[in-house]
VEXMAR-644891 format. One record per residue: residue in three letters; z, y, x of N, C-alpha, C in turn. Coordinates in Angstrom, 2 decimals, always signed. Example, Ala and Ser with C-alpha at 12.3 -4.5 7.8 and 13.67 -1.06 7.14 Angstrom:
<pts>
ALA;+7.80;-5.69;+13.19;+7.80;-4.50;+12.30;+7.80;-3.30;+13.20
SER;+7.08;-2.25;+12.85;+7.14;-1.06;+13.67;+7.87;+0.03;+12.90
</pts>
This chain:
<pts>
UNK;-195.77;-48.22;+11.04;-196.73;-47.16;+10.89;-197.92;-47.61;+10.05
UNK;-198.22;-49.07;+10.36;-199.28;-49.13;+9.93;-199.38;-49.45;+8.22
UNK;-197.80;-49.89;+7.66;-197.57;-50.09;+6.11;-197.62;-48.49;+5.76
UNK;-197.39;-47.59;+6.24;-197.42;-46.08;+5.72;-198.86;-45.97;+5.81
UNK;-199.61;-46.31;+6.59;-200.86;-45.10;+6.90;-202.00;-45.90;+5.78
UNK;-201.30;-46.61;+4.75;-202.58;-47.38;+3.91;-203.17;-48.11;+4.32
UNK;-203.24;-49.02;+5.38;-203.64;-50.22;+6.11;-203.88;-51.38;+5.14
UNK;-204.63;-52.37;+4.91;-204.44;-53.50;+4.36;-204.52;-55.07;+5.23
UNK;-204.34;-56.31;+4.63;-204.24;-57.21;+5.30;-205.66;-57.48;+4.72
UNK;-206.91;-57.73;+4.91;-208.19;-57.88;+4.65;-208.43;-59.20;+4.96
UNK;-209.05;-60.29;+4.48;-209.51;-61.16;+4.68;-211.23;-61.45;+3.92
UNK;-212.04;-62.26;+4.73;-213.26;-62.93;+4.01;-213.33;-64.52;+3.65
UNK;-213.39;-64.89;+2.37;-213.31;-65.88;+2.09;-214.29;-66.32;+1.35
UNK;-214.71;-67.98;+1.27;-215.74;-68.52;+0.13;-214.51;-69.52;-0.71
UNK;-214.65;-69.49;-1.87;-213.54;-70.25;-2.43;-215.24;-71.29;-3.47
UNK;-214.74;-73.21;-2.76;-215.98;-73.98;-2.97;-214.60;-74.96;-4.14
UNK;-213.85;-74.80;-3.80;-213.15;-76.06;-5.24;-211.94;-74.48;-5.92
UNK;-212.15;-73.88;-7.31;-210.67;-73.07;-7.52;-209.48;-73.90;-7.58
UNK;-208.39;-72.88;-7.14;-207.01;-73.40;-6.89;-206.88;-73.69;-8.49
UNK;-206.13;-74.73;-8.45;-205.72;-75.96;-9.66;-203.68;-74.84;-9.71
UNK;-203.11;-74.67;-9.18;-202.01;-73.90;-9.25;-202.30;-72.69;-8.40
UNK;-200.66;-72.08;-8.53;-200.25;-70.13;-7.97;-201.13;-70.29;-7.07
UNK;-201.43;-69.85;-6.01;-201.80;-69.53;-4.63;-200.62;-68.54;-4.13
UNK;-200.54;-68.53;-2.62;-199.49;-67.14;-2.40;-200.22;-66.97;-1.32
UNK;-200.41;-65.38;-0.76;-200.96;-64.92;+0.43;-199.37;-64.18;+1.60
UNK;-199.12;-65.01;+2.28;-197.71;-64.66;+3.23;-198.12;-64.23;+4.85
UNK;-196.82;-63.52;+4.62;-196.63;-62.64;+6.00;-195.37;-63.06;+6.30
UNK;-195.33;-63.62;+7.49;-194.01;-63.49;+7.62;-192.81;-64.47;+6.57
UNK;-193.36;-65.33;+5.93;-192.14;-65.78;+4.83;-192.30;-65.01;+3.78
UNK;-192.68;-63.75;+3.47;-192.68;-63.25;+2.09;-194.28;-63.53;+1.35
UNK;-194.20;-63.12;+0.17;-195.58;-63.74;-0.16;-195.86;-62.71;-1.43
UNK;-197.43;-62.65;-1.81;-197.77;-61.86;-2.71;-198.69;-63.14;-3.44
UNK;-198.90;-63.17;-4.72;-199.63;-63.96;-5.42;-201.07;-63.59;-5.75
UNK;-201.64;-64.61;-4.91;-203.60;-64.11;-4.96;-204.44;-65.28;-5.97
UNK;-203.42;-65.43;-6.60;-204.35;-66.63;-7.61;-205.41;-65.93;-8.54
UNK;-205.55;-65.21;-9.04;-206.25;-64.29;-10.06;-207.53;-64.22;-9.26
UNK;-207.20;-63.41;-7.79;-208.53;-63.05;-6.97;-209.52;-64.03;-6.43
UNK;-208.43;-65.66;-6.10;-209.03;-66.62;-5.92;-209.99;-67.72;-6.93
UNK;-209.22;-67.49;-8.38;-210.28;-67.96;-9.55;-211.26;-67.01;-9.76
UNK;-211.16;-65.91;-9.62;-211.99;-65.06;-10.03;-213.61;-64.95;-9.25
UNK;-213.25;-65.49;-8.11;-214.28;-65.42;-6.81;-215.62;-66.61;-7.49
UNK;-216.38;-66.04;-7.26;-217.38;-67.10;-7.88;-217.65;-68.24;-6.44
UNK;-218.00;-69.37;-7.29;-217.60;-70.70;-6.31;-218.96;-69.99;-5.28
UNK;-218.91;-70.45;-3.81;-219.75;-70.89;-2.92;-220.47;-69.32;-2.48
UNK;-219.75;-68.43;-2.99;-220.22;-66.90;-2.67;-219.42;-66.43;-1.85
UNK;-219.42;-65.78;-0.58;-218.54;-65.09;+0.46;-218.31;-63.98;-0.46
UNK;-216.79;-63.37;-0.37;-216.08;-62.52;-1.18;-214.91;-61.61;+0.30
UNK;-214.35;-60.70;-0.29;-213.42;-59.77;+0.78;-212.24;-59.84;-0.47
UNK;-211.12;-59.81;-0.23;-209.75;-59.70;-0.58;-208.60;-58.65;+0.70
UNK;-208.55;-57.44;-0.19;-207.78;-56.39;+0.97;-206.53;-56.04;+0.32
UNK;-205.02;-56.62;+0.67;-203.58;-56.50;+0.26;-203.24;-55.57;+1.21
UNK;-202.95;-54.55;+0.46;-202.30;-53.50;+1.30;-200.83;-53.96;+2.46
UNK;-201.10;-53.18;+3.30;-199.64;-54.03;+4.07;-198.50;-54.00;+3.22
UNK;-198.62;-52.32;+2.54;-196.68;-51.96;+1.62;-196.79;-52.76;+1.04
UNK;-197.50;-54.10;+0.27;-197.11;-55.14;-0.64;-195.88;-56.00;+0.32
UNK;-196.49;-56.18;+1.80;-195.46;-57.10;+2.57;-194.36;-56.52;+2.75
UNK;-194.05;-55.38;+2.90;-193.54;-54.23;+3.29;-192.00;-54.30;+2.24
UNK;-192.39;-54.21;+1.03;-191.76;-54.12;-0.35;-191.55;-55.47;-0.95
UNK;-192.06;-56.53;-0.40;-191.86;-57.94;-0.49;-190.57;-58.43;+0.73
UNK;-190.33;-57.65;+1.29;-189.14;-57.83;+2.24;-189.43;-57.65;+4.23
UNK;-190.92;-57.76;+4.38;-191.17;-58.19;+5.60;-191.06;-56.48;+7.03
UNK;-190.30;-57.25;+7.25;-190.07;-55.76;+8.58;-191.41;-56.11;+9.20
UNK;-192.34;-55.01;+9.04;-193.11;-54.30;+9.85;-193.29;-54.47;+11.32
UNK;-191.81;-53.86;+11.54;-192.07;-53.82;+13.54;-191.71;-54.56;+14.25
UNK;-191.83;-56.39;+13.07;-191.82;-57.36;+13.96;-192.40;-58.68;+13.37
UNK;-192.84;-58.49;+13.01;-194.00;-59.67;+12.46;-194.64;-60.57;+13.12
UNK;-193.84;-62.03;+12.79;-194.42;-63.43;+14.07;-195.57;-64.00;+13.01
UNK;-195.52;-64.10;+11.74;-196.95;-64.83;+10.96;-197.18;-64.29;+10.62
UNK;-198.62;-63.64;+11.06;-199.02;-62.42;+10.03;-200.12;-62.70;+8.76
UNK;-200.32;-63.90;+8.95;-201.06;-64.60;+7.48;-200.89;-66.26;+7.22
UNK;-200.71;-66.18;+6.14;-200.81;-67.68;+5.20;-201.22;-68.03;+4.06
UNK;-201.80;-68.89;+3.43;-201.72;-69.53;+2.61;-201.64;-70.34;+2.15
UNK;-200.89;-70.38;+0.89;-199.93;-71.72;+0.26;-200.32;-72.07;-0.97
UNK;-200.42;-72.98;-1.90;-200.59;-73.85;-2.90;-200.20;-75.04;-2.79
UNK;-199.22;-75.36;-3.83;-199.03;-76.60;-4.29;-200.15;-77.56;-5.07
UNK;-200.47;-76.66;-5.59;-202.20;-77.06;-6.15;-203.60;-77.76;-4.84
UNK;-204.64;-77.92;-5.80;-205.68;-78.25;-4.77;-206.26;-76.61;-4.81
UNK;-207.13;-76.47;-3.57;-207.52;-75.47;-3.54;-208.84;-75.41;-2.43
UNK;-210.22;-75.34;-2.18;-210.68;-75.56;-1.07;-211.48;-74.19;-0.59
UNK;-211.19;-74.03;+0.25;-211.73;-72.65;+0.60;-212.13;-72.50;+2.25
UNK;-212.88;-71.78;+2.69;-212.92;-71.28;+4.23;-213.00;-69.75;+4.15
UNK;-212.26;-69.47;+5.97;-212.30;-68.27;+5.90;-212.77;-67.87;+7.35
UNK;-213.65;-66.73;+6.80;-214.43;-66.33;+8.32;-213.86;-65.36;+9.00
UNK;-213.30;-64.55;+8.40;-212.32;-63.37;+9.15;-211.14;-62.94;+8.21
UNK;-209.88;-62.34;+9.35;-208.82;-62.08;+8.96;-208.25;-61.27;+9.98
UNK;-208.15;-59.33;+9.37;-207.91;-58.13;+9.83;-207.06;-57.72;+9.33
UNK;-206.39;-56.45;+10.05;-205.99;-55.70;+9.45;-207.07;-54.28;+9.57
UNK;-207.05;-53.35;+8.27;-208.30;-52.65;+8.38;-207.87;-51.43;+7.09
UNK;-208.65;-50.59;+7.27;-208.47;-49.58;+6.09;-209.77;-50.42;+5.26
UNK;-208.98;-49.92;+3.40;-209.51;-50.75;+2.75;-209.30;-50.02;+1.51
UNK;-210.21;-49.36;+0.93;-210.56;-48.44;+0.13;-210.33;-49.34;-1.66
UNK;-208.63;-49.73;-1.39;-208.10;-50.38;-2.61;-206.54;-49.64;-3.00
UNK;-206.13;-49.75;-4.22;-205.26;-49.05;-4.61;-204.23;-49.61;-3.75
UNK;-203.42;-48.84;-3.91;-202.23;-49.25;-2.72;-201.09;-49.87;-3.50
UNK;-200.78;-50.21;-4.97;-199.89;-50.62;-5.54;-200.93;-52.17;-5.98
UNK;-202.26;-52.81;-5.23;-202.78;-53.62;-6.07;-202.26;-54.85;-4.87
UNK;-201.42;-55.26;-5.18;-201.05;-56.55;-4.33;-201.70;-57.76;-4.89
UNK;-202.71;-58.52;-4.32;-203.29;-59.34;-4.38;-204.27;-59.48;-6.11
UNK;-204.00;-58.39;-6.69;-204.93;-58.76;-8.47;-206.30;-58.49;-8.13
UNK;-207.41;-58.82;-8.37;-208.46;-58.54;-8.11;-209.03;-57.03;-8.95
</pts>
């Protein structure tokens, strides 16, 4: 229900070193690529990043059973903290999987 009703996976992040490679933001084993949003973030500034759920949805991940509902991965360096991680309505296009 909640990949239909426009829901996103919302997170707040400060990104203090940019990722050196991809980044991927995962649910579940599937993954959407947030590297763009993560260079883009100016260093040492708290920023919001909101992936609609249908990205996980259409990336393969069944909905009505979801054991990880967030990750992130780089093979690269990357240093970042994060203060919160929702799911939330999020007044972003619904085809924008992870581009800033």
């Amino acid at each position: 229900r909640e990949a239909n009703g426009e829901l996103s996976l919302v997170f707040e992040y400060r990104v203090d070193v940019a990722p050196t490679a991809e980044v991927t933001l995962g649910m579940d084993g599937r993954t959407v690529p947030v590297t763009g949003a993560l260079r883009s973030a100016a260093a040492g500034q708290w920023t919001t990043l909101a992936v609609p759920l249908r990205c996980f949805r259409e990336a393969g991940v069944d909905m009505s059973r979801v054991a990880l509902p967030f990750s992130l991965a780089t093979a690269g360096r990357l240093t970042l903290s994060i203060s919160d991680v929702r799911i939330a309505s999020a007044n972003v296009p619904q085809d924008q999987c992870g581009r800033p």
